[in-house]
C-alpha positions, 0 to 999 in steps of 0.5 A: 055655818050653812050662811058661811058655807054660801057666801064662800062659794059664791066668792070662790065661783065669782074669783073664777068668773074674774080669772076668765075675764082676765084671760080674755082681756090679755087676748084683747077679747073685749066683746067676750069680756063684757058678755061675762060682765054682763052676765055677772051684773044680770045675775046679781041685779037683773039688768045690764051693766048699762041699765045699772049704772043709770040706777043710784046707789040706793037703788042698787042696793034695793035690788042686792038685798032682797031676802038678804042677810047684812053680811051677804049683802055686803059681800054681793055689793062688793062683787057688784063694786067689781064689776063696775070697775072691770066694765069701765075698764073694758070700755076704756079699753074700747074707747068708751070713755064717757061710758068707762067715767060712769062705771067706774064712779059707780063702781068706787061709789058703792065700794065707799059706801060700804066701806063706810058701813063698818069700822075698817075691814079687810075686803076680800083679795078680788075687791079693787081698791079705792086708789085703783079707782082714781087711778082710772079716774086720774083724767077725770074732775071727779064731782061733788059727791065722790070727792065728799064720800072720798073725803070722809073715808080717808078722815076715817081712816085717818088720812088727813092730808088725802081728805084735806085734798079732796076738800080743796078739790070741791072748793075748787068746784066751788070757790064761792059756795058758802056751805062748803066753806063752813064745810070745812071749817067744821073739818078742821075743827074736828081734827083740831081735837086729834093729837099732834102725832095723829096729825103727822101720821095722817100728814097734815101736821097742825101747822098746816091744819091751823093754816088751813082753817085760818084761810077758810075764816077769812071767807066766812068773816 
C-alpha cells in the first residue's frame, strides 16, 4: 500500500509539474519552461536534460533504479521518457534542432523499452505516445536501432504493416548489408505462422507477406 501510496503521489505531483509547463509554453516562456525541465530531470537523475541525453538507455536506468522497486522504476522511467519529449519540444520551439532530434529519440527510446518490458499495459494518461514521438521526428531518417526497437514493439502489438514499414526503413539504410536481409527473412517467417485473419487485422494480408519474403530470398540466394 504505502508503495502504492508513493508511486500515485509522485505521479499526481509530476501531472502538476506538466500542468505548468503547459501554461508556459502557451506564454511562448521557453527558457522558464526548460529551467522546469531540468529541474525535473535533475531531480530524477541528478544531471541536466543535456548531460542525459549523452547517457545510453542502460545508463539512465542505472541512475533511475537505485534502491528501486520494478514497479517504481517503470513509473520514473516513464516520467523521465516525458520529459525528454517536453525538452525536445522546447528546443524545437527555439530552434534547436539537432538538440530537439536527440531528446526526442532518447525520449521514444526509453518509452520502447519499457513497453517492451511486459506484455502490453496501459501508460499513465501524462505518457506520450509513441506516434507523438515520430511525429516530431517526421523530418528526421531515424536510425538503425529506433527503427528495430519500433519494429519489434509494433510485431508485439500485432501491427504488422507498421513493422514491416520500418524494416523497409533499415533496408533502405542499408540495401547491401546481409544480416538485415536475413533479418527479414526471419521476419516474415515468423508472421508466416499467424493466421490469415491476424494478418489482416495487423494490415499486411499474406499475399503481400508472401511477396515480401519472396523478394528478400532473391537477395540471399
Amino acid at each position: 500500500m504505502i508503495r502504492r501510496d508513493y508511486i500515485l503521489r509522485m505521479i499526481e505531483e509530476f501531472i502538476a509539474v506538466l500542468s505548468r509547463l503547459s501554461s508556459l509554453k502557451q506564454d511562448q516562456h521557453w527558457r522558464e519552461a526548460s529551467g522546469v525541465v531540468n529541474e525535473e530531470v535533475q531531480k530524477l537523475l541528478g544531471i541536466d536534460s543535456n548531460s542525459a541525453v549523452q547517457l545510453t538507455e542502460t545508463e539512465l536506468l542505472a541512475r533511475l533504479i537505485k534502491g528501486e522497486p520494478t514497479q517504481v522504476v517503470r513509473e520514473k522511467t516513464l516520467i523521465v521518457a516525458t520529459l525528454f519529449k517536453e525538452a525536445g519540444d522546447l528546443a524545437l520551439a527555439e530552434n534547436r534542432l539537432d538538440q530537439g532530434r536527440a531528446l526526442h529519440l532518447k525520449g521514444l527510446h526509453l518509452l520502447l523499452d519499457v513497453l517492451a518490458q511486459d506484455e502490453p499495459f496501459e501508460c499513465p494518461e501524462f505518457v506520450p505516445r509513441v506516434e507523438g514521438f515520430i511525429a516530431a521526428l517526421q523530418d528526421s531518417v531515424l536510425p538503425l536501432p529506433t527503427l528495430a526497437r519500433l519494429m519489434q514493439h509494433y510485431e508485439r502489438l500485432g501491427e504488422f504493416a507498421k513493422a514491416e514499414d520500418c524494416l523497409f526503413g533499415m533496408l533502405e539504410s542499408e540495401p547491401d548489408n546481409p544480416r538485415l536481409v536475413e533479418f527479414g527473412v526471419a521476419f516474415y517467417q515468423r508472421l508466416a505462422s499467424h493466421s490469415d485473419s491476424a494478418l489482416l487485422a495487423g494490415n499486411l494480408p499474406r499475399p503481400e507477406l508472401e511477396a515480401g519474403l519472396g523478394e528478400l530470398r532473391k537477395k540471399v540466394a
